[in-house]
N, CA, C and O atoms as CSV, one atom per row, in Angstrom:
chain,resi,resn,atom,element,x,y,z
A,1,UNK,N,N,-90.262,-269.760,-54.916
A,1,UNK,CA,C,-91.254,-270.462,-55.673
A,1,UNK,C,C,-92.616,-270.205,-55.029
A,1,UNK,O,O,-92.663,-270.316,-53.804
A,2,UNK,N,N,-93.690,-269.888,-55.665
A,2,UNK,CA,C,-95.057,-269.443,-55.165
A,2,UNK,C,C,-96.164,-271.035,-55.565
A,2,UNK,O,O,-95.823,-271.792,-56.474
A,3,UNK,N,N,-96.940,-271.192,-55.053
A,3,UNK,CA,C,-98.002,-271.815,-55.638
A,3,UNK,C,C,-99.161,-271.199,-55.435
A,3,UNK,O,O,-99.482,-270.108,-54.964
A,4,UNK,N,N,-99.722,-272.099,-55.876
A,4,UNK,CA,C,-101.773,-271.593,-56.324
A,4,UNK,C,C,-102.626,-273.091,-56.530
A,4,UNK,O,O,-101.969,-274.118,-56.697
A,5,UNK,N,N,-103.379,-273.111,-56.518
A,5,UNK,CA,C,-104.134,-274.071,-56.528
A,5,UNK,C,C,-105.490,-273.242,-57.627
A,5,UNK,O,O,-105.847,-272.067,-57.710
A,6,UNK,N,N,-105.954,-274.505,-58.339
A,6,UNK,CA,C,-106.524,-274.405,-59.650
A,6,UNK,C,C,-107.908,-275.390,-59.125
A,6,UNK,O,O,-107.706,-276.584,-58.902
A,7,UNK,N,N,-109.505,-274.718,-58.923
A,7,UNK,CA,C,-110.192,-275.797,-58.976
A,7,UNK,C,C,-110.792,-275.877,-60.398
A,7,UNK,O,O,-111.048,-274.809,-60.953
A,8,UNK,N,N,-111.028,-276.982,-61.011
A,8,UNK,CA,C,-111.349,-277.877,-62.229
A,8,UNK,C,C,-112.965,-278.285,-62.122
A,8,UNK,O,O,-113.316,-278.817,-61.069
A,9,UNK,N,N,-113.814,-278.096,-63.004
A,9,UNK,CA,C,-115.050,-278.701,-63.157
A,9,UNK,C,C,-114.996,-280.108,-63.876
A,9,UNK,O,O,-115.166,-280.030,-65.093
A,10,UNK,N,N,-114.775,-281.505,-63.322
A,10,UNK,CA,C,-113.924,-282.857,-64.180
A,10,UNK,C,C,-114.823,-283.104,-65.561
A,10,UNK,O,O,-114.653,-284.069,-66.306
A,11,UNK,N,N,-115.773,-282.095,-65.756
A,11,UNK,CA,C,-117.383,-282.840,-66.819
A,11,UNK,C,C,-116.644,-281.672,-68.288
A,11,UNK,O,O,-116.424,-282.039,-69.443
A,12,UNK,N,N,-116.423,-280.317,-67.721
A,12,UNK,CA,C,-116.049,-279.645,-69.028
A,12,UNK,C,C,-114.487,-279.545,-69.022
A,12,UNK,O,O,-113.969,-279.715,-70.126
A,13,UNK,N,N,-113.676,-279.308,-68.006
A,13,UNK,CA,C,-112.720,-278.908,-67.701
A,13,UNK,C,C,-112.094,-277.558,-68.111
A,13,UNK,O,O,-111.089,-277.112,-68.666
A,14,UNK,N,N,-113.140,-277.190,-67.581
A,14,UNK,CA,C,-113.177,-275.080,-67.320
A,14,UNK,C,C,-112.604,-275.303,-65.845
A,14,UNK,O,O,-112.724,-276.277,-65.101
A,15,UNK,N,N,-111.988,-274.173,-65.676
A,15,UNK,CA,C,-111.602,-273.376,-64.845
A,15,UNK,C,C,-112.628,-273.002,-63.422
A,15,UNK,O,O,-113.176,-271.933,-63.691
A,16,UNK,N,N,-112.882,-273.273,-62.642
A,16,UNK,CA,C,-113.774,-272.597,-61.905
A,16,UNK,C,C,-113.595,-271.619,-61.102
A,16,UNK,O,O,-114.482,-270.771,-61.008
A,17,UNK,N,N,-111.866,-271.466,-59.996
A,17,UNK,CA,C,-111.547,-270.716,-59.781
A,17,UNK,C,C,-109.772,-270.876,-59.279
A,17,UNK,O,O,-109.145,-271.934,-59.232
A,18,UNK,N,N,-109.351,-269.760,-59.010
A,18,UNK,CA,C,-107.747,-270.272,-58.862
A,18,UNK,C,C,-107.691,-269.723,-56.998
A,18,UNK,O,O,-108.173,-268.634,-56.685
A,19,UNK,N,N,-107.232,-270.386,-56.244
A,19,UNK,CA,C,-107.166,-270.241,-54.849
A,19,UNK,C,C,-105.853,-270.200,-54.903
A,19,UNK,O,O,-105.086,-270.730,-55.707
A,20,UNK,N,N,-105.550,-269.216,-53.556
A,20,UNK,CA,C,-104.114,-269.115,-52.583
A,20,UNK,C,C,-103.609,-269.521,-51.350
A,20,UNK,O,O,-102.576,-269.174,-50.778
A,21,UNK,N,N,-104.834,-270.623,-50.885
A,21,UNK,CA,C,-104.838,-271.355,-50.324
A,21,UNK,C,C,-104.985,-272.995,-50.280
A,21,UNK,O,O,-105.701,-273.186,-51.262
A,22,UNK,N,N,-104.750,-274.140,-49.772
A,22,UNK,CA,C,-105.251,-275.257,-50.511
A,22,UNK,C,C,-106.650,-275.418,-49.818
A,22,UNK,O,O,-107.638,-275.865,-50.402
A,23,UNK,N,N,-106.625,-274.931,-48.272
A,23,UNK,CA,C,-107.854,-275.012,-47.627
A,23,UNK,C,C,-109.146,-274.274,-48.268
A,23,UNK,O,O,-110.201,-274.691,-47.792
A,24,UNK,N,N,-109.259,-273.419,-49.099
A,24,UNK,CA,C,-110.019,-272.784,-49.938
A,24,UNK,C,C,-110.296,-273.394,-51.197
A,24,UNK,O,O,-111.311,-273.141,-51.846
A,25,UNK,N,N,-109.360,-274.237,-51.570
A,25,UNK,CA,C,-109.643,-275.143,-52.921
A,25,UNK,C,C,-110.458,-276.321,-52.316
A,25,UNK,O,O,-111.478,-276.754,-52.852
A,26,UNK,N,N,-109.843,-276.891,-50.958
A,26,UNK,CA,C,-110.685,-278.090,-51.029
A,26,UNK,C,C,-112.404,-277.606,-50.544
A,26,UNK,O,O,-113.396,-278.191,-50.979
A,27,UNK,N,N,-112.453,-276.477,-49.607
A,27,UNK,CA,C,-113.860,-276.214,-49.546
A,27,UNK,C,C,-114.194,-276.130,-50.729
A,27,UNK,O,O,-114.746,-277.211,-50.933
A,28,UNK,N,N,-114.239,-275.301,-52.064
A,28,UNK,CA,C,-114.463,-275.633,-53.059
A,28,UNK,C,C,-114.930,-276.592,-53.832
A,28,UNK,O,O,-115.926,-276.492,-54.548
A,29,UNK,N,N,-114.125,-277.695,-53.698
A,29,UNK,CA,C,-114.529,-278.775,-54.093
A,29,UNK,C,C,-115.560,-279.380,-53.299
A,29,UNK,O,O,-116.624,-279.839,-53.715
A,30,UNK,N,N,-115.047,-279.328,-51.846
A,30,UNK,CA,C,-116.340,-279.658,-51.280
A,30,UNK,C,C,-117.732,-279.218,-51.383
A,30,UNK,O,O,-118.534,-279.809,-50.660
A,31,UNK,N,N,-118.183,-278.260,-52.173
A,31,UNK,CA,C,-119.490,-277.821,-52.872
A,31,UNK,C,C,-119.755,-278.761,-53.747
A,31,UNK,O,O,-120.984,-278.818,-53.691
A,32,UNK,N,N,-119.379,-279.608,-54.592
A,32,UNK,CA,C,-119.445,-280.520,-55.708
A,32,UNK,C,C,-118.370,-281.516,-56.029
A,32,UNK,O,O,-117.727,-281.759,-57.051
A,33,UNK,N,N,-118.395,-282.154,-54.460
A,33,UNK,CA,C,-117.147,-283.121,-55.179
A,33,UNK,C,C,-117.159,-284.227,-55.731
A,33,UNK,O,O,-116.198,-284.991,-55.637
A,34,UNK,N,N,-118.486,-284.584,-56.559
A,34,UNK,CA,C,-118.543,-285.028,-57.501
A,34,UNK,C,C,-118.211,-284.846,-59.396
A,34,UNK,O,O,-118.308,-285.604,-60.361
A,35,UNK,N,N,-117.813,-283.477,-59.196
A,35,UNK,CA,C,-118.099,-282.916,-60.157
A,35,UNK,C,C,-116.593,-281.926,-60.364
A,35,UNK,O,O,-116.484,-281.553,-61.532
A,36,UNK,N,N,-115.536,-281.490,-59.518
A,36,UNK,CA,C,-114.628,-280.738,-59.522
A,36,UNK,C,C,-113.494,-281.548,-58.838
A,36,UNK,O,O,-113.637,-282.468,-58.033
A,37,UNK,N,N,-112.333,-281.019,-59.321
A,37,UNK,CA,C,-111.185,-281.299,-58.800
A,37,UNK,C,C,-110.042,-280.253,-58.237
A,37,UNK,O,O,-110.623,-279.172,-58.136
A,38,UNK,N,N,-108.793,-280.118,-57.863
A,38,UNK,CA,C,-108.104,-279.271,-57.686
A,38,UNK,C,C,-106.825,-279.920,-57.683
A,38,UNK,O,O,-106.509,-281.057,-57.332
A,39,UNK,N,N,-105.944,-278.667,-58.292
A,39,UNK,CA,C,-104.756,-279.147,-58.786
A,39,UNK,C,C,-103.533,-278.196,-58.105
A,39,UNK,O,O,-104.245,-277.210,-57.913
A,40,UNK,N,N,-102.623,-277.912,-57.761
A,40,UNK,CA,C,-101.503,-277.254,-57.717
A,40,UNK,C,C,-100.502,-276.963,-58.655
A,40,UNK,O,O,-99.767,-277.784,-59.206
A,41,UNK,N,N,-100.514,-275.792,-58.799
A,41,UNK,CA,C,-99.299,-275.076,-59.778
A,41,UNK,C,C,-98.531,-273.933,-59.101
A,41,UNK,O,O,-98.899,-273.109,-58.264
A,42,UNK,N,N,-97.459,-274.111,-59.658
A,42,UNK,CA,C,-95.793,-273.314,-59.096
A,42,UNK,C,C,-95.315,-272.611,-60.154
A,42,UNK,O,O,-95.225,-272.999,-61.319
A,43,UNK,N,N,-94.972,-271.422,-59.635
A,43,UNK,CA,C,-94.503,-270.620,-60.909
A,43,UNK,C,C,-92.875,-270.017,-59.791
A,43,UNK,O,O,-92.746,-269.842,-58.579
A,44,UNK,N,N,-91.861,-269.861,-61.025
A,44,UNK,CA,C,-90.639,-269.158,-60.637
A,44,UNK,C,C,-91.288,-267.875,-60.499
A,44,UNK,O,O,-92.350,-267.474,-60.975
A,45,UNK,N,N,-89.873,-266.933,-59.257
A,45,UNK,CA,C,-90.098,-265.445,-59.849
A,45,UNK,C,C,-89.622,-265.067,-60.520
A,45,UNK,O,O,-89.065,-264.342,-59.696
A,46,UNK,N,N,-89.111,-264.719,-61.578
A,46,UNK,CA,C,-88.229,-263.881,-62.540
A,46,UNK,C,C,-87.468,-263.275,-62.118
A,46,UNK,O,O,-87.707,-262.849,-60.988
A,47,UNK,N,N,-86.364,-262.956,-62.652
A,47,UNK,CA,C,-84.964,-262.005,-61.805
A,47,UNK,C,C,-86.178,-260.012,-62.077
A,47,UNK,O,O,-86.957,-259.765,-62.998
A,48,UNK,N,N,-86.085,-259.785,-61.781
A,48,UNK,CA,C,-86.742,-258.287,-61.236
A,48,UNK,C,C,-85.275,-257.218,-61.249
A,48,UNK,O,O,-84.399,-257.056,-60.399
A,49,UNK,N,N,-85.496,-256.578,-62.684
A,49,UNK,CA,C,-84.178,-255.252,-62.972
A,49,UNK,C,C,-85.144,-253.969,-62.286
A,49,UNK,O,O,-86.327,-253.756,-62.552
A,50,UNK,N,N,-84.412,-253.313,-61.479
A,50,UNK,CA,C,-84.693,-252.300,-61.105
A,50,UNK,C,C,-84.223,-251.063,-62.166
A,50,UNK,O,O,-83.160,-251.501,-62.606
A,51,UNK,N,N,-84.427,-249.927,-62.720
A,51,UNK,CA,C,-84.344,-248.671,-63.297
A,51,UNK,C,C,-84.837,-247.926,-62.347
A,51,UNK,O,O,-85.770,-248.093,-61.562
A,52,UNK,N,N,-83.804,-246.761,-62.585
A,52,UNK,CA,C,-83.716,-245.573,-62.199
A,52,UNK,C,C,-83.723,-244.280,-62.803
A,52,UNK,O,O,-82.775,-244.133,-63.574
A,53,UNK,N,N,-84.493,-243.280,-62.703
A,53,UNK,CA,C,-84.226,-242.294,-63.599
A,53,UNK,C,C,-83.967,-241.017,-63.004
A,53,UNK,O,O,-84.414,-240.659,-61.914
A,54,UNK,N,N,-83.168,-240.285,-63.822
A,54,UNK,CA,C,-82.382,-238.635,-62.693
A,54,UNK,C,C,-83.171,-237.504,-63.051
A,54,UNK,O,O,-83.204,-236.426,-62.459
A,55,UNK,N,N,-84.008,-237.947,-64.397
A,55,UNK,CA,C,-84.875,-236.600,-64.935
A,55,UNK,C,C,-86.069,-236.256,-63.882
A,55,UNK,O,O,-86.690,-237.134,-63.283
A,56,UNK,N,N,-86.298,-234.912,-63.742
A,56,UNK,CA,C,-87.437,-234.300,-62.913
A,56,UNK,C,C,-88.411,-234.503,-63.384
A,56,UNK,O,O,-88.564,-234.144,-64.552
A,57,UNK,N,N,-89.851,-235.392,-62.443
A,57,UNK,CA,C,-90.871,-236.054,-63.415
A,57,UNK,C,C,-92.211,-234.787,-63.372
A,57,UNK,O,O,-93.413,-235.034,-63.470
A,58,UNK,N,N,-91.475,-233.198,-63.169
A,58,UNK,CA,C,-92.866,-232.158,-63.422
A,58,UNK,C,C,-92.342,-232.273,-64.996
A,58,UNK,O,O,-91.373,-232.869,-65.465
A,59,UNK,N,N,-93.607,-231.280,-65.765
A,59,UNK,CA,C,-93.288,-230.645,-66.888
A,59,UNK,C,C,-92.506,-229.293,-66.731
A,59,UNK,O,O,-92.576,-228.525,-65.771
A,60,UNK,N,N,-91.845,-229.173,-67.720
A,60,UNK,CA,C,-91.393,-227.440,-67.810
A,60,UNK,C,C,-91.730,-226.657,-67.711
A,60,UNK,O,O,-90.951,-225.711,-67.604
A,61,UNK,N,N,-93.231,-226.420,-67.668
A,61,UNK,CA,C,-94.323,-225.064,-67.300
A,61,UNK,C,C,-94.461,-225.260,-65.968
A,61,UNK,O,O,-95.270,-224.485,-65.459
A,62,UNK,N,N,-93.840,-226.197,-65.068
A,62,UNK,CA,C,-94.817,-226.272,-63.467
A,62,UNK,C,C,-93.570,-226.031,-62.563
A,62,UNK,O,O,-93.519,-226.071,-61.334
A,63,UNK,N,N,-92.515,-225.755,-63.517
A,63,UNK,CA,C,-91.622,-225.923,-62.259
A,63,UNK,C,C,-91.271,-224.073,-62.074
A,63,UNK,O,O,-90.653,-223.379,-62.882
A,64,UNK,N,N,-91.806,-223.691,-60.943
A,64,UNK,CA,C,-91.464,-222.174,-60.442
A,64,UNK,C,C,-92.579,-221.122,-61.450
A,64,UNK,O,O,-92.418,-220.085,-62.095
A,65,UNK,N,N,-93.575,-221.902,-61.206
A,65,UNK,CA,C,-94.886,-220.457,-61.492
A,65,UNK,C,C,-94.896,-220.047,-60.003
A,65,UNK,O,O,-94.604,-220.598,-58.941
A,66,UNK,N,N,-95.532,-218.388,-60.531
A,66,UNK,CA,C,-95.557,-217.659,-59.450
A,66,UNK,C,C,-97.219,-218.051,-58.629
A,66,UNK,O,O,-98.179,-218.685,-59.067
A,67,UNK,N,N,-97.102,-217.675,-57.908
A,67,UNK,CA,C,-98.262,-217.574,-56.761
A,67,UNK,C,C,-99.095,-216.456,-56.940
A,67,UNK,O,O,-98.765,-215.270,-56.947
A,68,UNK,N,N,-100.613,-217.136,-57.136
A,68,UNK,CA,C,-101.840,-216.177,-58.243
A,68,UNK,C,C,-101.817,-214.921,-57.262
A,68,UNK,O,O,-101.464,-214.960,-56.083
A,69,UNK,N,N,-102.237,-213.853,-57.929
A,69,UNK,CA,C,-101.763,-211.985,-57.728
A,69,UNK,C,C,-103.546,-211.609,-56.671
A,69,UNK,O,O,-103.530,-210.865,-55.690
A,70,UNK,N,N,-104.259,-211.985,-56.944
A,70,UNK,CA,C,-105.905,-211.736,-57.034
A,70,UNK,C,C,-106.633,-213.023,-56.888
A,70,UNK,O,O,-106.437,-214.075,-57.496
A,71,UNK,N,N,-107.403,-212.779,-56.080
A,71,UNK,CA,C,-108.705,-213.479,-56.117
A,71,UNK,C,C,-109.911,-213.882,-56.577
A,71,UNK,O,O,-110.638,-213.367,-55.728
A,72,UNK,N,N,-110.434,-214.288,-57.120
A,72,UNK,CA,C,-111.329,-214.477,-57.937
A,72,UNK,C,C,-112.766,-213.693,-57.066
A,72,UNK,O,O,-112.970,-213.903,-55.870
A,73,UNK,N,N,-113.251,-213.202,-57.530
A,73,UNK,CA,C,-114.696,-212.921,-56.912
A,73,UNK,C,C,-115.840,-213.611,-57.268
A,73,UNK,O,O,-116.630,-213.471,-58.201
A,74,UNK,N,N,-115.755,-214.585,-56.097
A,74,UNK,CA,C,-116.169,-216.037,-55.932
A,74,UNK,C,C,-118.151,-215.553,-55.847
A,74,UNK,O,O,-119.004,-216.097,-56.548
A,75,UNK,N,N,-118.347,-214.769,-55.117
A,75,UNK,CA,C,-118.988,-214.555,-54.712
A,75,UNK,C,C,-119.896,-213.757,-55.728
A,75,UNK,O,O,-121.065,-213.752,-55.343
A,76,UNK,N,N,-119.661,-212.959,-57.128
A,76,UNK,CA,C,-120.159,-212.314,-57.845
A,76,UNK,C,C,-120.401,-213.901,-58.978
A,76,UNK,O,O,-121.522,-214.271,-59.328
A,77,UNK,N,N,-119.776,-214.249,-59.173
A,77,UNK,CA,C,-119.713,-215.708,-60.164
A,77,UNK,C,C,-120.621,-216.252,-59.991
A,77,UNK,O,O,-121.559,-216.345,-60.782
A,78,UNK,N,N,-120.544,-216.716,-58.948
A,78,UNK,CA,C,-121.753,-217.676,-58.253
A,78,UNK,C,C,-122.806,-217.267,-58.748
A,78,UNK,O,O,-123.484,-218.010,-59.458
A,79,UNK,N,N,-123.401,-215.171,-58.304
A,79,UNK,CA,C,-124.948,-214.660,-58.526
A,79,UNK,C,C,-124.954,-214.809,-60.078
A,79,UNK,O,O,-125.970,-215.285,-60.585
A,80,UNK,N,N,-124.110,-214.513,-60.726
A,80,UNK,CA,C,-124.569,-214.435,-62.126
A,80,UNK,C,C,-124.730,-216.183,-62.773
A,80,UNK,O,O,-125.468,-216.422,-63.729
A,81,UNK,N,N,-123.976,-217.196,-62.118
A,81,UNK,CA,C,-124.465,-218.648,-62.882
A,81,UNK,C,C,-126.072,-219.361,-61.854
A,81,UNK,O,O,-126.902,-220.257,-62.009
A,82,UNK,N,N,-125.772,-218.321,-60.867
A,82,UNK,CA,C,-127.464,-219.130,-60.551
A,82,UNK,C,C,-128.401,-219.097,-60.978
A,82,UNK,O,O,-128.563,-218.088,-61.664
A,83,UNK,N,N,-129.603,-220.052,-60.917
A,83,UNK,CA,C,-130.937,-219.617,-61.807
A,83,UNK,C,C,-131.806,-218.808,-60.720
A,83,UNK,O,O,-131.639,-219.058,-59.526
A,84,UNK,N,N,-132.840,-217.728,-61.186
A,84,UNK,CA,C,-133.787,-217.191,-60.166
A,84,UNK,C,C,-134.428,-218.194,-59.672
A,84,UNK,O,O,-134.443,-219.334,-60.137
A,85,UNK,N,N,-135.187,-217.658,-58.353
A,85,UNK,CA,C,-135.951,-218.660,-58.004
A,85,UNK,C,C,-136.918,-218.633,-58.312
A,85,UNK,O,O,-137.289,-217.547,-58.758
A,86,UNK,N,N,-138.153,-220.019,-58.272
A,86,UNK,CA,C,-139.416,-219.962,-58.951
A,86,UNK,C,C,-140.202,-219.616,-57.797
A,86,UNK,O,O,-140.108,-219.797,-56.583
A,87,UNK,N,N,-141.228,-218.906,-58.794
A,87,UNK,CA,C,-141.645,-217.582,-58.057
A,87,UNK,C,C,-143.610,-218.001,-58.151
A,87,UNK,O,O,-144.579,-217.353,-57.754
A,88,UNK,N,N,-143.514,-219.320,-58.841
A,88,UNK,CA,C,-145.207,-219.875,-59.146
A,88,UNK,C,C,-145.175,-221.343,-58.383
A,88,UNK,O,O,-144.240,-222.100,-58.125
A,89,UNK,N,N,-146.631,-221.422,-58.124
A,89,UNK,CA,C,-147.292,-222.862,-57.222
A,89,UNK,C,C,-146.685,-223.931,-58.007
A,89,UNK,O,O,-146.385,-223.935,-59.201
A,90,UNK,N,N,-146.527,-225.072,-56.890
A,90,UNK,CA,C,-145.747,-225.889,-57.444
A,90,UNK,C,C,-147.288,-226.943,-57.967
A,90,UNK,O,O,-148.419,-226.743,-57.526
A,91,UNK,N,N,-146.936,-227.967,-58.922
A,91,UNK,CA,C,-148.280,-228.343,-59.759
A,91,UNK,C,C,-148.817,-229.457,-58.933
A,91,UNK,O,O,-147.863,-230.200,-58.706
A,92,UNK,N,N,-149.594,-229.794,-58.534
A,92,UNK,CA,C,-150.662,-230.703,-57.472
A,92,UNK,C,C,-151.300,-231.619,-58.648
A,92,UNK,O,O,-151.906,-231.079,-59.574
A,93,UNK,N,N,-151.144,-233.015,-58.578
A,93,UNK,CA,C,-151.764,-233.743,-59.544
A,93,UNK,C,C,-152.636,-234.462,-58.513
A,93,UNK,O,O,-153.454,-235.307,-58.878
């Protein structure tokens, strides 16, 4: 069984915040404890089914490609996507 603690604004009764501690709810309240409250709530855990699965989680294209033949010529790529450089005064306002 888990709990939580719930602080309460007592004027609208909104939510203000939910703590996992009670020492954190009552500082809480202690900001306005005229004005807020705090409550405790318990929740079950649920029984938790585990699944299992035997299928291989690649796709069918990834399993046993070969290992790339060539290199890219990294170095020619590069000169042709760069821009020239500027070659005029830069503007002085």
């Amino acid at each position: 069984m888990n709990e939580y603690w719930i602080v309460k604004d007592r004027r609208t009764g909104k939510n203000i915040c939910h703590c996992s501690d009670i020492n954190d709810a009552i500082m809480m309240v202690a900001f306005d404890s005229q004005n807020r409250t705090y409550s405790r709530h318990r929740f079950l855990m649920d029984q938790v089914i585990d699944v299992s699965s035997s299928r291989d989680k690649q796709l069918p294209g990834q399993i046993g490609l070969p290992a790339a033949q060539e290199e890219l010529p990294f170095v020619e790529l590069q000169q042709q996507i760069w821009l020239p450089e500027g070659k005029q005064e830069p503007v002085r306002v």
